[in-house]
C-alpha positions in Angstrom: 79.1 108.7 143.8 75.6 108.6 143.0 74.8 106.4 140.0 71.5 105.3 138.3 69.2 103.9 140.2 70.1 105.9 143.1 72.8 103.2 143.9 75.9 104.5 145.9 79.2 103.3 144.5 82.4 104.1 146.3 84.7 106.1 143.7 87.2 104.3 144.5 85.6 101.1 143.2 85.1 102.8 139.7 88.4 104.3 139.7 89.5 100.7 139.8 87.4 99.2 137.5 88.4 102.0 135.1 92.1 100.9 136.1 91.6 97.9 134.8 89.9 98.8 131.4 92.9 101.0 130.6 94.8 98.1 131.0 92.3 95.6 129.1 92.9 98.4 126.3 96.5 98.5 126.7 96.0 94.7 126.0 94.8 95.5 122.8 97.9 96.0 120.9 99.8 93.1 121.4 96.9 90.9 120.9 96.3 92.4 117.5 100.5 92.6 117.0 100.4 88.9 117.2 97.2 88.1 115.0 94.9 87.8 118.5 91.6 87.6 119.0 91.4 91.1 119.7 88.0 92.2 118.4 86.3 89.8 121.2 88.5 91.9 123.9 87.0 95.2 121.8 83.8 94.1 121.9 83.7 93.2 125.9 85.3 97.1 126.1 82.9 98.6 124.5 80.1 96.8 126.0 81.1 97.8 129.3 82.1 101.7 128.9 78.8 101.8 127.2 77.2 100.4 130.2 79.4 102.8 132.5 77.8 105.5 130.2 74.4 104.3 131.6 75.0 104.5 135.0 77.5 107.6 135.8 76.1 111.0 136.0 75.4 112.8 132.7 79.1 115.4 132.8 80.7 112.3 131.8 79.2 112.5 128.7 81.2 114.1 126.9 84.4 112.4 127.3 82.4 108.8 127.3 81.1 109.3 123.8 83.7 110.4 121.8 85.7 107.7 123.5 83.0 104.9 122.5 83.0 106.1 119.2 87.0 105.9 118.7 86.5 102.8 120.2 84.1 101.7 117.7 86.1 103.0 115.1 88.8 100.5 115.5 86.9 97.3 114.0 87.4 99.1 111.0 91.4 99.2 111.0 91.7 95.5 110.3 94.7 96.1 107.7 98.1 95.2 108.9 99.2 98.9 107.3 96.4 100.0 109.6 98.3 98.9 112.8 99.9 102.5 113.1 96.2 104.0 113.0 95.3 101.7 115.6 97.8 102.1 118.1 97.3 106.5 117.7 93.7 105.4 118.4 94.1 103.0 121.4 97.1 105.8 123.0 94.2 108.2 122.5 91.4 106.1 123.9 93.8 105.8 127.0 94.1 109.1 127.6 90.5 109.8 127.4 89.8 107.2 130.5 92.5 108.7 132.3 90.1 111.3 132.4 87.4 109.4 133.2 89.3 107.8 136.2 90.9 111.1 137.4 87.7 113.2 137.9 86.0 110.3 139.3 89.2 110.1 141.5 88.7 114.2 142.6 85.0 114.0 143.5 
């Protein structure tokens, strides 16, 4: 794949990368079961899927920025009675970069 810059990048190498942010976000919810530092792991998520958006073609889009904005939207369930909110939002946060990850996969 073609990115910014006019840098190729095997998809294979993003597939994997996005691999292992699923599973950084899995990570998520244990850390914040036991009273983690989990907003530092958020944070480092966030910083790199926004960066992704940056540099992938502009179809992802629409699947990136809904996804940064549920990702966002979890520093604000800090509550314990939150926790059920904030697992819904992490399942559904996984699913969207299965997406990602599959259609890079297909290309």
């Amino acid at each position: 794949m073609v990115l910014k810059y006019n840098v190729e990048i095997d998809n294979a190498v993003i597939a994997n990368r996005l691999k292992q942010l699923i599973n950084l976000t899995y990570k998520l919810l244990p850390i914040r079961e036991e009273q983690g530092e989990w907003e530092s792991l958020l944070s480092t998520i966030v910083t790199e899927i926004a960066g992704m958006n940056e540099l992938l073609p502009v179809e992802y889009q629409d699947i990136i920025f809904p996804l940064l904005c549920k990702l966002e939207g979890l520093f604000k369930l800090t509550f314990e009675e939150d926790f059920f909110e904030f697992r819904r939002v992490i399942f559904e946060c996984l699913n969207m970069m299965g997406k990602v990850r599959d259609n890079v996969t297909n290309q």
